[in-house]
N, C-alpha and C positions, 0 to 999 in steps of 0.2 A: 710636446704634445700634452703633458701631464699638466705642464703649469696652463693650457689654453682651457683644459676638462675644469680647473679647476676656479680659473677667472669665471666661465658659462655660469659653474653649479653656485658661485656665489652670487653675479648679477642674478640668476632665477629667484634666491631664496630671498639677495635684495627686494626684487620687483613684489614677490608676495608678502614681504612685509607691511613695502608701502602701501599696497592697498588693502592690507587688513587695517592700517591703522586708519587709514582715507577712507574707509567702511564703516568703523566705529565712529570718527570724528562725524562723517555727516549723516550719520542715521539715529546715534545715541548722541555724544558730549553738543555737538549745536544744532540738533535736530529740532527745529520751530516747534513752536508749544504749538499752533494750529496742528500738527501731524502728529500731535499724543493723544490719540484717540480711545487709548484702550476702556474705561471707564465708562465713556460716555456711549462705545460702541458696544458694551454689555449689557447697560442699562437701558436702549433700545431693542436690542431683542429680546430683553423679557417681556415686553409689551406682546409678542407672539407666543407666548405661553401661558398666558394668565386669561382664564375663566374667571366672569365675572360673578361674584355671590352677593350682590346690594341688593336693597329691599329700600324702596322710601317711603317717606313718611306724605301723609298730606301736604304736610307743611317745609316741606320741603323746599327750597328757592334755591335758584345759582348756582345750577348743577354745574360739576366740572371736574375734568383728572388731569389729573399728571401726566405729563408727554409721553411717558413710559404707559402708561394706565397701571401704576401700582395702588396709588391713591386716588379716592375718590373723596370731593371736598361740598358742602352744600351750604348756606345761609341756613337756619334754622331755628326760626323765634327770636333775631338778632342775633345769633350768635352761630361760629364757622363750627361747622362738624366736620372730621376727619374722619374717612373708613378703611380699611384695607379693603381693596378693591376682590384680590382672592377669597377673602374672609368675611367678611361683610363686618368685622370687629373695628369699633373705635378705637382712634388713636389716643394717645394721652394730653389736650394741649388743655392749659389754666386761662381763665378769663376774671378780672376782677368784679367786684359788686359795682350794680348800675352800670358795665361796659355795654355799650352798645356797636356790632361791628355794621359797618359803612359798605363795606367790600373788600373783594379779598382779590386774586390774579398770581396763580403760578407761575415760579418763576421759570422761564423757557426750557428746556432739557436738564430741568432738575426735578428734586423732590423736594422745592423746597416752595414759598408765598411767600407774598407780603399783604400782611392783615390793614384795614385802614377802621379803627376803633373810636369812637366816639364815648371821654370816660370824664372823669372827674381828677384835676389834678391835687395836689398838695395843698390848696391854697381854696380849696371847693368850687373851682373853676371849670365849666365844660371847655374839654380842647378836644382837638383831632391829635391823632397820634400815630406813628406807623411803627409795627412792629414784624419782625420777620420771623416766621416757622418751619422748620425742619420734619416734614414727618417721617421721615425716618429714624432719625435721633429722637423723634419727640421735643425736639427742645424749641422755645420760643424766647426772646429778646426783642427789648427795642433798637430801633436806627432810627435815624433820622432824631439827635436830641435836640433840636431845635431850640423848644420851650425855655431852656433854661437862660436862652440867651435874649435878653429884655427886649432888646429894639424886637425881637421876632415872634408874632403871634401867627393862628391861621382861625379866623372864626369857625365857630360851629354852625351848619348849613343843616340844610334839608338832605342833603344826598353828595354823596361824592363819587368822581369819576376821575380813577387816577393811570397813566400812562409813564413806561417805563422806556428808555434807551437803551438798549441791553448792552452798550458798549461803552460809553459814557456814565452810567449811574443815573444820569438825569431823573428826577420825577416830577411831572407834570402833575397835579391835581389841578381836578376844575369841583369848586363845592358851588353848591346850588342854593340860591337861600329862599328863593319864590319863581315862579309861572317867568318872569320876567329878570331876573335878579340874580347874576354867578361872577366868578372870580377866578382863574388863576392862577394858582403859586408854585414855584420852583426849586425844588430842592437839589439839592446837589450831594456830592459826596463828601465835602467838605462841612456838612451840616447846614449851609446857608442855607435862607428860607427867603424870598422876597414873591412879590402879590409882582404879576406878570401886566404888562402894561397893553391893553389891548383896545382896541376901536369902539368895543360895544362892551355891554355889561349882559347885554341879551343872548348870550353863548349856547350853541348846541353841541354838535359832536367837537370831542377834539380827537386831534391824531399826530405820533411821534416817529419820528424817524430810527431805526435800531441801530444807527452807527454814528449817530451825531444830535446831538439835543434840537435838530427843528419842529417845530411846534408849528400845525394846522387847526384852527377853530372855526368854526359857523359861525356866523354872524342873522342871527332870527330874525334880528328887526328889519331889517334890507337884502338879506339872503344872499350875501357875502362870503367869499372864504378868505379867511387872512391866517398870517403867519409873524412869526418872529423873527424868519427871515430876511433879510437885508441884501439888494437895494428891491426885490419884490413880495412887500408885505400885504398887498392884495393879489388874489390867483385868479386871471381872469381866462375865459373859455373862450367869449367872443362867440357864444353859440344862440343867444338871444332868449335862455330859458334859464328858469331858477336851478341853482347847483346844489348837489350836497356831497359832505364829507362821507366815504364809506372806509376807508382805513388806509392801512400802509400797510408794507411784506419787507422781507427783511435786507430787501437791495435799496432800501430809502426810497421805491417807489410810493405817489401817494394816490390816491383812486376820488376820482372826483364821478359822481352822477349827475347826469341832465333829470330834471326834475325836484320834486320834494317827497310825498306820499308812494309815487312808483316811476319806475327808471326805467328808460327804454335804450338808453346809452352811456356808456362810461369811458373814462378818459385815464389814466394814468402816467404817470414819468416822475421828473428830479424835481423840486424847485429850484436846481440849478441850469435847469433847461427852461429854454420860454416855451410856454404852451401848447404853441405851433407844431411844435417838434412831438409832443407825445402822443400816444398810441391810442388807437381808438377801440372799443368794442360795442356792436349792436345787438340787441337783445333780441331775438325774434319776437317776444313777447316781454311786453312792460312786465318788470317785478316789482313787487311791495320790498320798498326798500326794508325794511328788516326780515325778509328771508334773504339777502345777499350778502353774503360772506368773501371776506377777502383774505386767502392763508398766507403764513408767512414765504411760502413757495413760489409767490409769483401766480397762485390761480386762483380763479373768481368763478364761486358756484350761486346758484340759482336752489333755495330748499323749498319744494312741494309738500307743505306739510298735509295738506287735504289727500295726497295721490301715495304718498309716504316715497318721494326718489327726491334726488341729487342730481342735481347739474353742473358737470366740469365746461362753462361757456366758451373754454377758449379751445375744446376739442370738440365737444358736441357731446360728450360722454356721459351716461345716466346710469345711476346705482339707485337700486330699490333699498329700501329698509322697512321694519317694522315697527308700530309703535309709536309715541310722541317724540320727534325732536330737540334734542337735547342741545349737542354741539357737535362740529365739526373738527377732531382734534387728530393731529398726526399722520391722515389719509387714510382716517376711520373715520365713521359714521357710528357717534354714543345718540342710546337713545330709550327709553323703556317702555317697557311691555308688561301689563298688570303691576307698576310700578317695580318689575324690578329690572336692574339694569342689562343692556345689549351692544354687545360691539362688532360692528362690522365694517371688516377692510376693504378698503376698493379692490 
């Protein structure tokens, strides 16, 4: 009897071992980096604590925060201003003499950008350059060292428009050099730099996919969309009206409009799906394609900047706001009011 009490009490103490250690192993020692959230899940709810104290300037351009909204970042006489968003106080970032910045784009549930500067190299040479900033840290660095490597130059344009892969590393620039006149180029993580080989040189929007380097551009002169996609590098609707690129969301969907000036219809999916196959939405009323926004969540609002609301078109859902429209960031609406800054959550 003793030795059966005492077979049980060890199988029990057996069995709770195993699954203490069966507990550890799949929760800590091979717990998938996707399911180590904690960092990233702190840094979104401070976004719900933080009152905003900015004040801007006239001259203020390319207003935008951090996913968090810790920082608040603006263009400002060519050159990127940093503020704390609680504080309304600058941050600390260095710009060299004659730097002129291009554009800037935070990078996705960070606190961190990538600047795109237009300077003078070693050699008294205007180049484009990209460098990445921490405003947290304060600290700034280049990537992207290209330059040094002969075969690889990127001219200096009019404007640049650069698009990131957030899985891949990819960077897309498209530099602008006239009314008529842009380019391409591709960077990688690996440093490489080569000029993107495309149908037209007459390029409008472009748009990248966040989990794989495909590449969607406008074609102006024929009102085209193509891709770098293979075997379909033109995207056809088959709807008998001019298209245009409105963006991508973070499931590699890409968002096409029927129209050019104003959009009564839009169309989304893979370019690994034929056309056929993707989804449609009707706009009750045509929009000016630049109030239509596409978040990386999969939804597509409509902004009434005259009436001051938001339109979620795929529920029918309308948020008012105050003030001039700024951006749509995180499932707030930033926006100011006697130029100083407002945020309001759906």
């Amino acid at each position: 009897m003793r030795a059966s009490k005492r077979i049980v009490t060890w199988v029990i103490v057996s069995l709770i071992l195993q699954c203490s250690v069966y507990f550890y192993l799949n929760n800590f020692y091979f717990s998938p980096e996707g399911n180590i959230k904690f960092t990233k899940m702190n840094t979104f709810d401070k976004k719900n604590t933080i009152k905003p104290n900015v004040t801007f300037l006239s001259s203020d351009e390319n207003i935008s925060l951090s996913d968090n909204f810790a920082y608040t970042a603006s263009l400002t006489d060519g050159i990127v201003k940093v503020m704390d968003t609680s504080t309304g106080e600058k941050r600390k970032i260095s710009f060299g003499n004659g730097v002129k910045c291009l554009a800037y784009k935070w990078v996705p549930d960070t606190n961190r950008m990538i600047i795109a500067e237009e300077l003078y190299n070693s050699r008294g040479r205007k180049v484009i350059k990209f460098f990445y900033y921490d405003a947290e840290k304060q600290e700034k660095a280049e990537i992207y060292n290209y330059e040094n490597k002969v075969e690889n130059s990127m001219p200096v344009g009019e404007r640049v428009d650069f698009q990131i892969s957030e899985l891949t590393g990819v960077l897309y620039a498209k530099i602008t050099y006239s009314k008529v006149l842009a380019s391409i180029y591709r960077l990688d993580r690996n440093e490489t730099l080569k000029r993107e080989s495309t149908v037209t040189r007459n390029i409008g929007n472009i748009s990248v996919a966040a989990n794989n380097d495909q590449l969607l551009y406008e074609d102006l002169a024929y009102g085209g969309i193509h891709s770098n996609y293979t075997p379909r590098s033109t995207v056809r609707l088959n709807k008998g009206s001019s298209v245009s690129l409105l963006g991508s969301d973070d499931d590699d969907n890409f968002y096409l409009g029927l129209g050019k000036s104003r959009i009564n219809k839009i169309y989304y999916g893979k370019l690994t799906e034929n056309t056929s196959q993707w989804k449609e939405i009707s706009l009750n009323t045509p929009a000016d394609i630049n109030n239509i926004i596409i978040s990386p969540d999969n939804n597509v609002y409509v902004v009434d900047r005259e009436q001051g609301n938001i339109l979620n078109v795929k529920n029918n859902k309308t948020t008012n706001f105050k003030g001039t429209f700024i951006e749509l960031n995180n499932n707030s609406i930033i926006s100011k009011v006697d130029n100083k800054l407002t945020i309001k959550s759906f």
